[in-house]
C-alpha positions in Angstrom: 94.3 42.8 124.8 96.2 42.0 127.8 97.1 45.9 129.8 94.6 47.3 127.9 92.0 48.9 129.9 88.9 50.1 128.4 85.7 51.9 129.8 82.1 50.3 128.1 79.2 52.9 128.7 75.9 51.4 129.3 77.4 48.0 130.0 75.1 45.9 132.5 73.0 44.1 129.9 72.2 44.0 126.0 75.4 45.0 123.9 77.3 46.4 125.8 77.7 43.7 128.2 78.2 41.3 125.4 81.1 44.3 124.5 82.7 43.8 128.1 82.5 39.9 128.3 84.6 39.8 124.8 87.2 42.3 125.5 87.7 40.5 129.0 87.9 37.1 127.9 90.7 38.3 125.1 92.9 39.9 128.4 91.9 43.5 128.7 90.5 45.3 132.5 87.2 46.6 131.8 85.0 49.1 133.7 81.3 48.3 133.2 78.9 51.1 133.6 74.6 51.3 134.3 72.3 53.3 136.4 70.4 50.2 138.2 72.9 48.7 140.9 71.8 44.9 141.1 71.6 44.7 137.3 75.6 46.4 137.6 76.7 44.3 140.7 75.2 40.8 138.2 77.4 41.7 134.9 80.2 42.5 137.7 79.9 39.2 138.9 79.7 37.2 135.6 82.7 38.6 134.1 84.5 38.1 137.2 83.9 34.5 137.7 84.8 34.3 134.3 88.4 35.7 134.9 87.7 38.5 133.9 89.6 42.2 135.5 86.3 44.2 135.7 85.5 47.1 138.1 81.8 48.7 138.0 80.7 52.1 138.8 76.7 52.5 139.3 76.5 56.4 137.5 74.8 58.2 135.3 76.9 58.4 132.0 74.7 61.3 130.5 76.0 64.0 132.9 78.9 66.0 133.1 80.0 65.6 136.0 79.1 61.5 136.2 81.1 61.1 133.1 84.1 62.6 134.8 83.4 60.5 138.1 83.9 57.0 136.0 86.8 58.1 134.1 88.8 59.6 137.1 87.5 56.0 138.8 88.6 54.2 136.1 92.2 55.8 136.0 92.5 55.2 139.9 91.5 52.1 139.9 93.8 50.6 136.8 96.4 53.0 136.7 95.7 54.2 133.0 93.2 54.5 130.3 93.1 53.0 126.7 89.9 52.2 125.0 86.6 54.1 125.3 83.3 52.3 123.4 80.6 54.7 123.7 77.4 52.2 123.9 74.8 54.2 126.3 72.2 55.2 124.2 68.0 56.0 124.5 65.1 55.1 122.3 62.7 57.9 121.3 61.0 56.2 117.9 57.4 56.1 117.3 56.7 59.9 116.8 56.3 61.6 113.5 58.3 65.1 113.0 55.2 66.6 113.7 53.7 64.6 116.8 57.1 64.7 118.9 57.6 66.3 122.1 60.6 68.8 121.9 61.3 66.9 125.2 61.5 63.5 123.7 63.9 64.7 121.1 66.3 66.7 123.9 66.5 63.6 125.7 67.5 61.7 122.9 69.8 64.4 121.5 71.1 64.3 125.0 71.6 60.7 125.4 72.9 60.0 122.4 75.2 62.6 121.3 76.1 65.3 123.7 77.3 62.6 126.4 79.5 60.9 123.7 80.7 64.1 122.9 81.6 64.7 127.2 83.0 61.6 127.1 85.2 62.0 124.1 86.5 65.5 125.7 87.2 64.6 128.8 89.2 60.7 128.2 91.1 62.1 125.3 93.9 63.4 127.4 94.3 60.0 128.8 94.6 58.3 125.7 97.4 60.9 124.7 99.1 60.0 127.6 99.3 56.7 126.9 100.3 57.9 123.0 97.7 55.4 121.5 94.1 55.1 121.8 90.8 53.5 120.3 87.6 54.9 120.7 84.3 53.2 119.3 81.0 54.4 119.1 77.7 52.4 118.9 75.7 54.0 115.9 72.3 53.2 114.6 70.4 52.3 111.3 68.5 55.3 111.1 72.0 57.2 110.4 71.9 55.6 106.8 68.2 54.0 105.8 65.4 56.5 106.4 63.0 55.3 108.6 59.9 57.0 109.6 59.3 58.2 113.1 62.6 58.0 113.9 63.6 61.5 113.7 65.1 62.2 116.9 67.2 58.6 116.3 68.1 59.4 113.1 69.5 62.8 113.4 71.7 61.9 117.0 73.4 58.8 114.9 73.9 61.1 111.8 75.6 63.5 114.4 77.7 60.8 115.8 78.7 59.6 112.8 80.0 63.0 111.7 81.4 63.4 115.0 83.4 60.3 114.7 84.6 61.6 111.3 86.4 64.7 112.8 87.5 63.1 115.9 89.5 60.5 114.0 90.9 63.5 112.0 92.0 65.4 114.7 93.4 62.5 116.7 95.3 60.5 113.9 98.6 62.4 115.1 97.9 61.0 118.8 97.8 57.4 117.3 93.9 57.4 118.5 91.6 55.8 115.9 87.8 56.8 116.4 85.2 54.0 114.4 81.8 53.8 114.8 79.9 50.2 114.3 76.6 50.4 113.5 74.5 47.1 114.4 71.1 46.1 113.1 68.3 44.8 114.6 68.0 43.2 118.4 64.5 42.8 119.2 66.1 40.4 122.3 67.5 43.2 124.3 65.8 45.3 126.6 66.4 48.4 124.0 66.1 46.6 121.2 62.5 45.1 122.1 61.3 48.6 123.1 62.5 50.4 120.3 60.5 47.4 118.2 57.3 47.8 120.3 57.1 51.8 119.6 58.1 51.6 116.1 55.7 48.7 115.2 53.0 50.7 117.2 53.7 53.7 115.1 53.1 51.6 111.9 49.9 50.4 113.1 51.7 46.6 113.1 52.5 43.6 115.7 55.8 44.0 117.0 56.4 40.0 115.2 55.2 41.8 112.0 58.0 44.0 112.3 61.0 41.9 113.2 59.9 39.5 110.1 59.9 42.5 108.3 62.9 44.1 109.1 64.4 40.2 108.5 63.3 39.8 105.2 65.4 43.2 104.3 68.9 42.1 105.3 70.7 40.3 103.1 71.6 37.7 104.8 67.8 36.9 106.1 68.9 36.8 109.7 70.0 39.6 112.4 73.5 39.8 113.5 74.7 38.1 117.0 75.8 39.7 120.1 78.8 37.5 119.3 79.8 39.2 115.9 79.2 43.1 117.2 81.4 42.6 120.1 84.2 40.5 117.4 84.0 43.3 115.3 84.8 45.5 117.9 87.5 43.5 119.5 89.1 43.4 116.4 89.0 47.5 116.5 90.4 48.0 119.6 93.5 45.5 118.5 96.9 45.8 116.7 95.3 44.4 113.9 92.7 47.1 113.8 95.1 49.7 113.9 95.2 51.2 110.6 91.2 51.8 110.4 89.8 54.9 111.5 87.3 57.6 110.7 84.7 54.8 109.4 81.3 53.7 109.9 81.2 49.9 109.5 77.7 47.8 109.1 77.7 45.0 111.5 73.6 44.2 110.1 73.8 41.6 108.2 73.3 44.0 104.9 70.6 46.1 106.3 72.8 49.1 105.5 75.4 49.0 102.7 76.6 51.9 102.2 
């Protein structure tokens, strides 16, 4: 991955830092993004004393005019622009269709689909530049297994895997591949954990009553590492990765298979 540079939304903790750390130990400059500045300046620091070629930028990457703020930052700073994984992403699970505030599914809607569409627009001209191009989206189980109170989830990871459909079919020509990996279950991470509180609390369960069983209905009776997303997508964003695009892989251990 050595001069690749590639921007990871939503990158101070959880997956997306795991996303970073990997592409930066294989050789590639990456720009880690989050909202809360000593959470930002820590991952900065880690991947640094790792080695690592990192630069952080403390923004919102929801809004407009944020999202244009880290790519023109991000250009400046490394002189070019290769690799976009769109990882920032909200929980709103827990309400039923009927019970959900039409604010709760804006913001999701919002979060998850309308700022990966922003970012899509406005860093596909500098991946034409560079005549080549990998973008990866972070998608979500609801997209394929229906899950109750999930709606709002659901229907933005449906969007986005649709979205990544067409954009890989209008960038093929630009040598741009678009993927989307969708993970499982990780009641570890800050989103993971709440998404499992509301969810269980919606099903009248304990939140260990639902990661057992949401375990016993993958495959492979275990949830996927950090590790193996972040492989997966490393393997994306390389030569050897070239000739997929347009598809939504499981990375769940066989809680999706289709």
């Amino acid at each position: 991955m050595k001069d690749n540079v590639a921007i990871i939304t939503g990158s101070s903790a959880g997956i997306g830092y795991a996303i970073a750390e990997t592409l930066a130990k294989a050789g590639a400059s990456v720009v880690i993004n989050g909202r809360t500045k000593e959470r930002l300046e820590e991952a900065e620091s880690a991947i640094e004393l790792m080695g690592g070629k990192v630069l952080g930028i403390q923004a919102d990457a929801t809004e407009e005019d944020e999202i244009k703020r880290i790519i023109n930052e991000a250009k400046n700073y490394f002189g070019h622009i290769d690799i976009l994984v769109n990882n920032a992403a909200t929980v709103g699970v827990g309400y039923s269709v009927e019970e959900m505030p039409v604010e709760v599914w804006d913001n999701v809607l919002h979060t998850n689909l309308r700022s990966v569409f922003l970012f899509c627009k406005h860093i596909i001209p500098h991946l034409k530049e560079r005549e080549s191009g990998r973008i990866i989206n972070i998608g979500g189980l609801s997209s394929k297994n229906p899950l109750p109170f999930a709606a709002a989830d659901a229907a933005s990871k449906a969007g986005l895997a649709s979205l990544t459909r067409v954009l890989a079919a209008e960038l093929g020509f630009a040598n741009i591949t678009v993927n989307t990996v969708i993970p499982g279950f990780q009641p570890d991470t800050t989103t993971g954990k709440k998404f499992n509180e509301e969810l269980a609390k919606a099903f009248h369960i304990t939140p260990e009553q639902s990661i057992d069983g949401t375990k016993s209905r993958t495959l492979l009776k275990r949830f996927e590492t950090l590790e193996e997303i972040s492989e997966t997508i490393l393997f994306l964003c390389s030569v050897s990765g070239g000739a997929i695009t347009g598809q939504n892989l499981n990375v769940n251990c066989g809680l999706a298979t289709h």
